[in-house]
VOGU-3710 file (C-alpha; in Angstrom, 3 decimals, decimal comma):
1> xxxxxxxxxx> 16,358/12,082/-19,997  15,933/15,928/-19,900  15,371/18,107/-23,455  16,881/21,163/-21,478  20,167/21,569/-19,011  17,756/23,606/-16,856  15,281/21,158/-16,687  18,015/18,581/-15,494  19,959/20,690/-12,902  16,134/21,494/-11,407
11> xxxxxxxxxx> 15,853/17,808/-11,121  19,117/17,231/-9,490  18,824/19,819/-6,786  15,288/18,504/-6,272  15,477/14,565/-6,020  19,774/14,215/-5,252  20,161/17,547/-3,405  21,276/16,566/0,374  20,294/20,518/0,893  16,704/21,417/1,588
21> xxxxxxxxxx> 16,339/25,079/2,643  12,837/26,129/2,398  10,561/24,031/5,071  7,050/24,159/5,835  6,281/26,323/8,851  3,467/24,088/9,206  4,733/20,293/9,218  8,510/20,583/8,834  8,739/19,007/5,773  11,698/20,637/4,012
31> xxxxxxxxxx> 11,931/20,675/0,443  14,788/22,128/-1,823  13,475/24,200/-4,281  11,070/26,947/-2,758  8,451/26,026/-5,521  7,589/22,726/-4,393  7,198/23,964/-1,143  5,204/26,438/-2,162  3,032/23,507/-3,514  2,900/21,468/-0,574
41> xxxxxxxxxx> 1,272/24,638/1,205  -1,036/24,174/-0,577  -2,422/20,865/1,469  -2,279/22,325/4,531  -4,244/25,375/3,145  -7,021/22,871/1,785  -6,955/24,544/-1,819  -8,059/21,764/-4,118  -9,173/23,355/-7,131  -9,029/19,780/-9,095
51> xxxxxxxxxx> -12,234/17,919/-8,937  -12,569/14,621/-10,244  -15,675/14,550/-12,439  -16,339/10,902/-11,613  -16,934/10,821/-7,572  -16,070/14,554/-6,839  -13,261/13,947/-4,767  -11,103/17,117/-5,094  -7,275/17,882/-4,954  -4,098/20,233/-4,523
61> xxxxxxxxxx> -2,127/19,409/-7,450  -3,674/18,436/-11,433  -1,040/15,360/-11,164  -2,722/14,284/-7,961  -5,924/14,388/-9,861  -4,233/12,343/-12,726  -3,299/10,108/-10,533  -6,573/9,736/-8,800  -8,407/8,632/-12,306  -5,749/6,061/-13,171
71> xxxxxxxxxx> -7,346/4,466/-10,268  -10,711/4,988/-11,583  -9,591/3,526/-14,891  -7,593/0,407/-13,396  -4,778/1,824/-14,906  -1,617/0,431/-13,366  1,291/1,503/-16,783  4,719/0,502/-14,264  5,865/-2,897/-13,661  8,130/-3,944/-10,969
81> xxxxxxxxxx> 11,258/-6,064/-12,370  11,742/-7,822/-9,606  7,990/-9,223/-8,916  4,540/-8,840/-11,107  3,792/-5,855/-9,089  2,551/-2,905/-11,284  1,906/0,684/-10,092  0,273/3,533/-11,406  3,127/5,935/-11,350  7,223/5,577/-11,453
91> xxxxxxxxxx> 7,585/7,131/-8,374  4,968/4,703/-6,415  6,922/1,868/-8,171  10,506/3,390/-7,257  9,517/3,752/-3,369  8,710/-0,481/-3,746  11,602/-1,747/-5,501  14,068/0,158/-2,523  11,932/-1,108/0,100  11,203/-4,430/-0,949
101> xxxxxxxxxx> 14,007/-5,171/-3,801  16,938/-3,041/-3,704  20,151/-4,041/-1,383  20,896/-2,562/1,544  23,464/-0,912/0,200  21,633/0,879/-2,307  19,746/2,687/0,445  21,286/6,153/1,004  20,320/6,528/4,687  22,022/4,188/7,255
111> xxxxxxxxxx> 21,029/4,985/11,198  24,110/5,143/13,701  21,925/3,175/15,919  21,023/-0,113/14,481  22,119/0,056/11,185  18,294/-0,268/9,326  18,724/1,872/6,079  16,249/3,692/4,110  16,073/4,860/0,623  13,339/7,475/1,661
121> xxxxxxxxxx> 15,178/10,791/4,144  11,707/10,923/5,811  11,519/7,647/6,796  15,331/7,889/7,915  14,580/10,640/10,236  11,965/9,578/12,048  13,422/6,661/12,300  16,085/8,400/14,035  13,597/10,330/16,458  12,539/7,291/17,805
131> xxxxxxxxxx> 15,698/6,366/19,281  16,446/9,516/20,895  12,335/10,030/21,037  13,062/13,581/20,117  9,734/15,054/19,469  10,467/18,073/16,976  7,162/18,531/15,041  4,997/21,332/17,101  1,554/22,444/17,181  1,586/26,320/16,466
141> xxxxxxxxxx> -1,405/26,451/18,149  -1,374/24,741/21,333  1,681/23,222/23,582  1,581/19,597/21,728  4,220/18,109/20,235  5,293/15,320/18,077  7,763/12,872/16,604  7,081/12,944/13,248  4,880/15,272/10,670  1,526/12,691/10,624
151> xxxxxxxxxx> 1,181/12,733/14,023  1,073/16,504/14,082  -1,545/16,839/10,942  -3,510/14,248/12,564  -3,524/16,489/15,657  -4,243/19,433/13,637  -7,410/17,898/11,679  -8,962/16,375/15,207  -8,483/19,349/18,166  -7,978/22,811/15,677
161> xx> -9,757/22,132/12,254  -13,245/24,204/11,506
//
């Protein structure tokens, strides 16, 4: 439920949007509204101006940080249907109930290749690079490359970080 229209269509273009323009020039992640990817930047920039006050840990985003103490506090508010499961946020508890609930069919990605689905596009495509082991994720830096985004931030912490 959405108080505003705007609030809603901002929703639909950024969870049920097939379109994702703006990518990271980093990792390749594409996003569709330029904001969020704005946001994500802001990991690979190592900007974490959210410190938790209990073990100092610091982070990106203030919902990360939320997050973060809910662990802290034991705080697990979203139970799975299906199982006695219980997560600390909706979206946590949404990416278990399509991978470990939902029917096949519910999934919106389907590979050509062996028919696995995926709820998750990310998952879905690399997936998909391993059958044609396409490796599209590139170090900006040096001549590596990689299948999928976590290989190349793993790369990039271990051979180029300070």
């Amino acid at each position: 439920m959405f108080t505003k229209n705007s609030a809603l269509n901002t929703h639909i273009k950024a969870v049920h949007s097939q379109l994702r323009p703006y990518s990271c020039q980093l990792c390749g992640k594409a996003f569709a509204i330029k904001g969020n990817r704005d946001k994500h930047l802001n990991s690979h920039l190592n900007e974490k101006h959210h410190k938790c006050e209990k073990c100092g840990k610091r982070f990106c985003q203030q919902q990360s940080l939320r997050n973060h103490l809910k662990a802290h506090d034991g705080i697990r508010d979203f139970k799975c249907s299906k199982c006695d499961r219980c997560f600390m946020t909706l979206s946590i508890l949404k990416v278990h109930y399509m991978s470990e609930h939902a029917d096949p069919s519910e999934r919106r990605f389907r590979c050509i290749f062996c028919a696995k689905t995926f709820s998750r596009r990310s998952n879905f495509e690399m997936h998909m690079r391993s059958h044609v082991r396409e490796k599209s994720f590139f170090c900006n830096l040096c001549s590596n490359s990689y299948y999928d985004a976590s290989g190349l931030r793993k790369h990039m912490r271990s051979v180029h970080s300070q």
